[in-house]
PASEBA-1860 file (N, C-alpha, C; in nm, 3 decimals):
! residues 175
1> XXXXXXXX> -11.752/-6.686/1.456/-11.741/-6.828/1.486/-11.863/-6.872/1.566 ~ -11.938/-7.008/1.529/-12.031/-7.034/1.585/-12.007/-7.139/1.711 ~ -12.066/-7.130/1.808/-12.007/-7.218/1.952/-11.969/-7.339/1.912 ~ -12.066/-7.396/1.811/-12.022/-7.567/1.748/-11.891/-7.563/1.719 ~ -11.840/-7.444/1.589/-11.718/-7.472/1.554/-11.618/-7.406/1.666 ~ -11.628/-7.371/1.752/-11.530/-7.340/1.853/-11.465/-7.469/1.888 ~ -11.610/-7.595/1.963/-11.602/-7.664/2.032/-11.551/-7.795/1.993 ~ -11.568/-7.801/1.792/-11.509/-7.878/1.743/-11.382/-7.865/1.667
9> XXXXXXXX> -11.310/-7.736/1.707/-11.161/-7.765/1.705/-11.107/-7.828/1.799 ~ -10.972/-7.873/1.801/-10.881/-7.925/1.888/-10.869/-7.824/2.008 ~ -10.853/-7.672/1.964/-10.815/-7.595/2.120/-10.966/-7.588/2.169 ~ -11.057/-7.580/2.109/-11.202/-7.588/2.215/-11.291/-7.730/2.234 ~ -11.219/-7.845/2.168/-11.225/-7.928/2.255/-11.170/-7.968/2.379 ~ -11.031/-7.950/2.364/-10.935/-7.927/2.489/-10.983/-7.856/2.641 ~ -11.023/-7.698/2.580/-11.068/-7.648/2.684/-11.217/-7.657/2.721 ~ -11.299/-7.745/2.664/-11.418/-7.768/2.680/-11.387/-7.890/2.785
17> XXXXXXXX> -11.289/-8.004/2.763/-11.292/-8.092/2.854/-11.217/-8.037/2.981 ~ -11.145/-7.923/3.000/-11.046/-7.918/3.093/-11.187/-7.831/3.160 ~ -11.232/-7.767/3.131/-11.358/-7.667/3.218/-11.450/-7.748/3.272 ~ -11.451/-7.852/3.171/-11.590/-7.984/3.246/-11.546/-8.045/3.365 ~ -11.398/-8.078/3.370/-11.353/-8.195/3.467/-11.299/-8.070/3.581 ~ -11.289/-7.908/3.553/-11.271/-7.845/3.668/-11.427/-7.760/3.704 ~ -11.532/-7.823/3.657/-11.624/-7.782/3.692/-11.691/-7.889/3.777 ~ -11.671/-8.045/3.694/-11.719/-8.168/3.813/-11.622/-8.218/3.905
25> XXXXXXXX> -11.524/-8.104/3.920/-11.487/-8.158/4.058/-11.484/-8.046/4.190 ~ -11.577/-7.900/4.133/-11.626/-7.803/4.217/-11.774/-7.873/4.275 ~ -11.843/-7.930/4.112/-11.949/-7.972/4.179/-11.937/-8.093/4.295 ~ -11.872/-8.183/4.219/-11.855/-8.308/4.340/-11.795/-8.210/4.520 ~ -11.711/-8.120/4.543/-11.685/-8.059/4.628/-11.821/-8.003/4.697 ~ -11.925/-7.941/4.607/-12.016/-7.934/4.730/-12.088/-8.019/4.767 ~ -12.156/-8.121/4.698/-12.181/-8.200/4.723/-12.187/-8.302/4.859 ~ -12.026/-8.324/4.782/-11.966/-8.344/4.981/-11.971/-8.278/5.120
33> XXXXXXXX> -12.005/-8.129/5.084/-12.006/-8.026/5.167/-12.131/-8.050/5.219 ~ -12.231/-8.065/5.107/-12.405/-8.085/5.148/-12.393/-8.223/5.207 ~ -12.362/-8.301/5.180/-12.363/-8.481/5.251/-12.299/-8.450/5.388 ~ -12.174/-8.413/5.408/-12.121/-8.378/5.555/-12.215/-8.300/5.635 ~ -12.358/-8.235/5.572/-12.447/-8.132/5.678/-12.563/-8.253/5.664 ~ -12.595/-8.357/5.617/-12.671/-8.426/5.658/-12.754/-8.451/5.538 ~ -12.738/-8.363/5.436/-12.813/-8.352/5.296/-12.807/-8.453/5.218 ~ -12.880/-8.558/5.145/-12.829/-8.664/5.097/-12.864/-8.568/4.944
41> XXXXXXXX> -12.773/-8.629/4.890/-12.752/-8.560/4.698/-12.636/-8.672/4.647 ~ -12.643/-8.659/4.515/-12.519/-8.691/4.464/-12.484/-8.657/4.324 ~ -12.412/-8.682/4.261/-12.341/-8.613/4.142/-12.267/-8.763/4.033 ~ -12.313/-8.763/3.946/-12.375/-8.863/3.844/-12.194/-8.848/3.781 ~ -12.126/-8.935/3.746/-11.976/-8.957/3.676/-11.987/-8.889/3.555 ~ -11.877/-8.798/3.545/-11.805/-8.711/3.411/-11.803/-8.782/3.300 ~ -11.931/-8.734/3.212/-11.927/-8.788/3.073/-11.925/-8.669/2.945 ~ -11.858/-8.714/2.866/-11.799/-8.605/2.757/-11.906/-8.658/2.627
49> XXXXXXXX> -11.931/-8.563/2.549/-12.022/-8.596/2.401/-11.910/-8.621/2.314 ~ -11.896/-8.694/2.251/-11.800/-8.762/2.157/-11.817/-8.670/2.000 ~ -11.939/-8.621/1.980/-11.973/-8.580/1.849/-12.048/-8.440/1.896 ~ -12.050/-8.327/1.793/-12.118/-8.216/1.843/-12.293/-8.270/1.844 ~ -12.314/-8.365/1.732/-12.427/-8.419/1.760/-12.512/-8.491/1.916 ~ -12.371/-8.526/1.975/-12.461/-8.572/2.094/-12.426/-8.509/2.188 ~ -12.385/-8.379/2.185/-12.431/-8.255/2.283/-12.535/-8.231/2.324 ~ -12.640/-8.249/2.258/-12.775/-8.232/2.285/-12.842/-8.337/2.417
57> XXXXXXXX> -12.780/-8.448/2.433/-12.786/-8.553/2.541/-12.768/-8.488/2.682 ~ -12.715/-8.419/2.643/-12.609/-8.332/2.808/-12.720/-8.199/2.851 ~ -12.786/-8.115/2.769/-12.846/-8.009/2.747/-12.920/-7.980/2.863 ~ -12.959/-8.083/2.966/-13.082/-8.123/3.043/-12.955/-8.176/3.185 ~ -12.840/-8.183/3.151/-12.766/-8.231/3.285/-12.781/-8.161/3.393 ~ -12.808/-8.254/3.536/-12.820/-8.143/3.660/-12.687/-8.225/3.749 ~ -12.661/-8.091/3.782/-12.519/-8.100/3.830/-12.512/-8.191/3.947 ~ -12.634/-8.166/4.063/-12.604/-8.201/4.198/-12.752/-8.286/4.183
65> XXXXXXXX> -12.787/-8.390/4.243/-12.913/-8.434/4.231/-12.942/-8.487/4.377 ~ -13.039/-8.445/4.443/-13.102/-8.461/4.573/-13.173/-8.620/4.576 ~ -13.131/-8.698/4.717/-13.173/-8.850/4.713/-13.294/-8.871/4.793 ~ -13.308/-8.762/4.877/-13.353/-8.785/5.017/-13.505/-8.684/4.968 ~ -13.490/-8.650/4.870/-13.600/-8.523/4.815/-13.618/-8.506/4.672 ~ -13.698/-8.401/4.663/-13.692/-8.366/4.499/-13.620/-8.247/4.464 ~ -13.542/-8.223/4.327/-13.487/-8.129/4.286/-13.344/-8.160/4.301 ~ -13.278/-8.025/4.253/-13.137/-7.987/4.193/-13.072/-7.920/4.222
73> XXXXXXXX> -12.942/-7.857/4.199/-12.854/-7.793/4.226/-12.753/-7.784/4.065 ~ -12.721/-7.646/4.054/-12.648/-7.626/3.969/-12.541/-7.582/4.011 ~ -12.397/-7.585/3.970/-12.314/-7.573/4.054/-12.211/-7.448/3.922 ~ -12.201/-7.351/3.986/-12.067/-7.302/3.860/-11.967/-7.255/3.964 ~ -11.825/-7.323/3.900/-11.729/-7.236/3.921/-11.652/-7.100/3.904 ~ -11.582/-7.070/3.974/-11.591/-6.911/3.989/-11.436/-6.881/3.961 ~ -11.388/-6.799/3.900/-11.238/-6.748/3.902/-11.214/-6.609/3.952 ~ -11.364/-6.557/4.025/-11.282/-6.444/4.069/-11.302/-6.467/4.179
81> XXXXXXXX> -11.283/-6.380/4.297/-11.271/-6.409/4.417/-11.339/-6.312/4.518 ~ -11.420/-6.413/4.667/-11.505/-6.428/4.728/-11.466/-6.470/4.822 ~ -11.550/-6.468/4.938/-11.562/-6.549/5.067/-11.744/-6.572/5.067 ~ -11.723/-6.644/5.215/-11.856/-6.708/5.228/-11.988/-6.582/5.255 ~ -11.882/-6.449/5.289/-11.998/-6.318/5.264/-12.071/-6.282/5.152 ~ -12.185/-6.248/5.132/-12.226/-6.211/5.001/-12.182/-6.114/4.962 ~ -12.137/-6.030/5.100/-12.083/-5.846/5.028/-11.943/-5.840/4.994 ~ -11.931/-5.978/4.973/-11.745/-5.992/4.936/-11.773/-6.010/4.805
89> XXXXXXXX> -11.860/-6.019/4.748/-11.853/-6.027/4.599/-11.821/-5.940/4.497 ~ -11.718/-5.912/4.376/-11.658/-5.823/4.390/-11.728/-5.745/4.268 ~ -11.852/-5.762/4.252/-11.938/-5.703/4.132/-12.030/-5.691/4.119 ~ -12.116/-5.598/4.091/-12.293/-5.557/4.111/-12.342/-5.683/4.025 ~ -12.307/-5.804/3.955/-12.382/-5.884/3.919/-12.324/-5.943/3.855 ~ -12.369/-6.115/3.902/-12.318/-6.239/3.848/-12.373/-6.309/3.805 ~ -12.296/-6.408/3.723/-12.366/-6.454/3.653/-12.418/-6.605/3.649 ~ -12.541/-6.605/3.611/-12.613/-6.727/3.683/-12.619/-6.848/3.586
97> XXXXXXXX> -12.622/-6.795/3.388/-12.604/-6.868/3.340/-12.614/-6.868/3.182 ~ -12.598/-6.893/3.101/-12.600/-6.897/2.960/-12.807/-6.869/2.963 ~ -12.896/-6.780/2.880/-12.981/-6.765/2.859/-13.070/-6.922/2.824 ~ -12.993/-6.963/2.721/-12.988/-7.069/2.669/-12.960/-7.177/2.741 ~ -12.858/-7.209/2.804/-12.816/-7.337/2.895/-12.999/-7.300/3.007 ~ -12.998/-7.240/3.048/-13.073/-7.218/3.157/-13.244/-7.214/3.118 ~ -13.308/-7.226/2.969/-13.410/-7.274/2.924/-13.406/-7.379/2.887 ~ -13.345/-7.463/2.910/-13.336/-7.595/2.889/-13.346/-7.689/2.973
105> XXXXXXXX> -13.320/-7.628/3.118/-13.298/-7.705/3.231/-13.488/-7.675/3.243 ~ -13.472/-7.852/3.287/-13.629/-7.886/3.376/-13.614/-8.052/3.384 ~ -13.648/-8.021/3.563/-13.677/-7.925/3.608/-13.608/-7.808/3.644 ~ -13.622/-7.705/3.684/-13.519/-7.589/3.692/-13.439/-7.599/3.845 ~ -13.312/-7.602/3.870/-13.245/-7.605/3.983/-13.321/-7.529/4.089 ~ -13.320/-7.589/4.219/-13.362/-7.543/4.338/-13.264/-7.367/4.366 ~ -13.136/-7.357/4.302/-13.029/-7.264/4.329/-12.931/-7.294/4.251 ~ -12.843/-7.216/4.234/-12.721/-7.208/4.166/-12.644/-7.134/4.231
113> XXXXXXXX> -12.545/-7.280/4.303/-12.403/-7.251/4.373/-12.297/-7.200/4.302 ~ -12.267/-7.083/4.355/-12.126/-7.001/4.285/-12.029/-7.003/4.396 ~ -11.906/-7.117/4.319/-11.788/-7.139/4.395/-11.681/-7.105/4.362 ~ -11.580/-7.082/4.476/-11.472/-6.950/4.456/-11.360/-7.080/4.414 ~ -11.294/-7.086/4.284/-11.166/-7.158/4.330/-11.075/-7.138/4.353 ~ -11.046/-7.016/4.437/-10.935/-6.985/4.476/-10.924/-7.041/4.631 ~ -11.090/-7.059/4.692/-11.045/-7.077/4.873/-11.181/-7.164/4.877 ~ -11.282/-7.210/4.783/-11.371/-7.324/4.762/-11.442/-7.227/4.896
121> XXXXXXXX> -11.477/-7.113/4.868/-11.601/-7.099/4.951/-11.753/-7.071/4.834 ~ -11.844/-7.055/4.900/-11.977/-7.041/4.773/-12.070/-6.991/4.846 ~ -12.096/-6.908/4.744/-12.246/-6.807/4.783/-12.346/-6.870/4.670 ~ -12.457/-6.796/4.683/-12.599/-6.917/4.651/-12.668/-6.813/4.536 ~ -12.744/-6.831/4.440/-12.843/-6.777/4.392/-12.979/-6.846/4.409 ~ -13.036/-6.814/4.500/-13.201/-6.873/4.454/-13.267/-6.872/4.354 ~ -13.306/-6.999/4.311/-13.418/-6.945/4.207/-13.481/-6.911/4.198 ~ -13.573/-6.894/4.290/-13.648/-6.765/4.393/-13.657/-6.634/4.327
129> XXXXXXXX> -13.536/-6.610/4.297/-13.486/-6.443/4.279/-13.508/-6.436/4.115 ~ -13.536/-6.549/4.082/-13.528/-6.533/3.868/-13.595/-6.401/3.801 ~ -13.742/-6.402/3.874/-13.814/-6.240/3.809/-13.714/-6.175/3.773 ~ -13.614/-6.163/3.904/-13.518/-6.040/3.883/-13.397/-6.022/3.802 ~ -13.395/-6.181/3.746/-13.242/-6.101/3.681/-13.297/-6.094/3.540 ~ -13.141/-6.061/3.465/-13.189/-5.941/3.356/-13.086/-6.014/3.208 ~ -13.126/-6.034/3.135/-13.038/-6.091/2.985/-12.862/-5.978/2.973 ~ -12.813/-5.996/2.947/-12.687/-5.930/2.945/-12.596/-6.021/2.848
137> XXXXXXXX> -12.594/-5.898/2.710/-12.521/-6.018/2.611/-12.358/-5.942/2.639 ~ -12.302/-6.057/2.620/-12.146/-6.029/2.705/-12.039/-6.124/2.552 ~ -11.916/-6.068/2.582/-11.832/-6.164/2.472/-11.786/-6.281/2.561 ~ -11.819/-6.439/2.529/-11.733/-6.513/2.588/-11.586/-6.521/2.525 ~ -11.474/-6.477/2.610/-11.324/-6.506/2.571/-11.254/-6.601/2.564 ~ -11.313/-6.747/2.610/-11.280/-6.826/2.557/-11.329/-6.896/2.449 ~ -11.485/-6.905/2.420/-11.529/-6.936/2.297/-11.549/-6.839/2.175 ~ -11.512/-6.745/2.194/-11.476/-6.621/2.124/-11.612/-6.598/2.080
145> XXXXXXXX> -11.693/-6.598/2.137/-11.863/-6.574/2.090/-11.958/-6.466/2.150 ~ -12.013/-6.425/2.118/-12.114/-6.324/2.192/-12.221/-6.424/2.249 ~ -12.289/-6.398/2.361/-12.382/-6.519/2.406/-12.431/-6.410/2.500 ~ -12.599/-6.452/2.558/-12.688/-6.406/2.566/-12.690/-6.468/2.796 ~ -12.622/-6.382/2.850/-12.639/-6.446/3.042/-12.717/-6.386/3.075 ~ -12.806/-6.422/3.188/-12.881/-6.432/3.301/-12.770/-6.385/3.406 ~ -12.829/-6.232/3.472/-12.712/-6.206/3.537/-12.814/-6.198/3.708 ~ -12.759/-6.207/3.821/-12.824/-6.139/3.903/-12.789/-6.041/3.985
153> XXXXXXXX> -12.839/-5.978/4.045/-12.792/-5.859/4.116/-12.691/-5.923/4.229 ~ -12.582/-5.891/4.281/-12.497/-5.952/4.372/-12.613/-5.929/4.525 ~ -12.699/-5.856/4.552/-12.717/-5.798/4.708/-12.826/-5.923/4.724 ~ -12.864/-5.982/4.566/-12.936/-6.102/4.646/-12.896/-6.270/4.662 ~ -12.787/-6.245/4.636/-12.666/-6.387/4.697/-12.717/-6.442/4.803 ~ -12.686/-6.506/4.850/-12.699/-6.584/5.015/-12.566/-6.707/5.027 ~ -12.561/-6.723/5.195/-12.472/-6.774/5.179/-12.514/-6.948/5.187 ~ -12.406/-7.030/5.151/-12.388/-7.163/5.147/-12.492/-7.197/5.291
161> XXXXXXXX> -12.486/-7.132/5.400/-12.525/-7.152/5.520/-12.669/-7.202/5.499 ~ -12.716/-7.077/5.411/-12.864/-7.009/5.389/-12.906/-7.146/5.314 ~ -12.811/-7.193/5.290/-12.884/-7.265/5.145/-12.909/-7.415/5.242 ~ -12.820/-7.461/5.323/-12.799/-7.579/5.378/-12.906/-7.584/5.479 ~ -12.899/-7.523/5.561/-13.045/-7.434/5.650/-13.162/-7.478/5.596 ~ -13.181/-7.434/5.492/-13.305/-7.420/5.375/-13.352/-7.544/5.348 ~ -13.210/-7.624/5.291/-13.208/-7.799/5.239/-13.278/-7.879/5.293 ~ -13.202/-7.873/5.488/-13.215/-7.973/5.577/-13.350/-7.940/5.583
169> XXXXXXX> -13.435/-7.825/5.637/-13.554/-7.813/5.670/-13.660/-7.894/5.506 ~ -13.596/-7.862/5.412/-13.696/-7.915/5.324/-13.684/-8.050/5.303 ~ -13.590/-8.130/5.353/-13.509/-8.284/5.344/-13.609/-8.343/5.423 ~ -13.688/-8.308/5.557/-13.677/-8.312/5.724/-13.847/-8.341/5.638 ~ -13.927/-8.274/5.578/-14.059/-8.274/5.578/-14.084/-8.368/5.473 ~ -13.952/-8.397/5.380/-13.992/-8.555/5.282/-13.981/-8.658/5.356 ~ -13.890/-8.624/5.440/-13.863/-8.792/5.555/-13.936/-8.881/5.622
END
């Protein structure tokens, strides 16, 4: 099965919209998290492609968008479970993003926030760290597809702290 026809049945349209609207409302969550530390960003209203044809519109979406500066934030939600430690992570490597989703993005996210939804805490990937990660073709189980991730090593996570730290100081020198 090819991802199109997954996405244009009824059960993978379904779960294509139920993953979008529980993915923009992890992203809108940090967001808020970054605005409450002083970070100005914001996060653009939940829009769905009506046709597999205008999927391609979305291809380039950045999750979190910085007001006060330049650049992005990608935000994925997480179903397994974490705290705000990096060494709580419960696997030598996560995953940062579809091979594909992630050559498409430009400009390329400042980081990619990985959030827990079980207790909404999040550890960070820099993009910083990209040299290092490594292609890893994996089966997706819900689109029943083989697909091509960008994984990174868990020991170079950082936390939400690291990242906000990081923000304000780079917010502070556009101001």
């Amino acid at each position: 099965m090819k991802d199109s026809d997954f996405y244009s049945s009824p059960e993978g349209a379904k779960y294509f919209v139920s993953q979008l609207s529980q993915g923009h409302k992890w992203t809108r969550y940090i967001a808020d998290k970054l605005n409450d530390k002083g970070i100005l960003c914001r996060v653009e209203d939940m829009k769905v492609a009506q046709t597999v044809e205008e999927r391609k519109d979305f291809y380039n979406e950045q999750d979190i968008i910085f007001t006060g500066m330049s650049g992005c934030l990608e935000v994925k939600s997480q179903s397994i479970k974490f705290t705000k430690d990096p060494s709580t992570f419960p696997y030598k490597t996560g995953i940062v993003d579809t091979a594909l989703g992630w050559s498409r993005k430009n400009p390329k996210p400042l980081a990619t926030v990985l959030v827990c939804i079980h207790n909404g805490e999040a550890l960070v990937v820099p993009t910083s760290t990209q040299d290092t990660w490594v292609k890893q073709r994996k089966y997706d189980r819900f689109r029943k597809i083989n697909d091509t991730f960008l994984m990174v090593d868990s020991s170079l996570l950082k936390t939400f702290d690291d990242l906000a730290d990081w923000l304000l100081a780079r917010q502070s020198q556009k101001l």
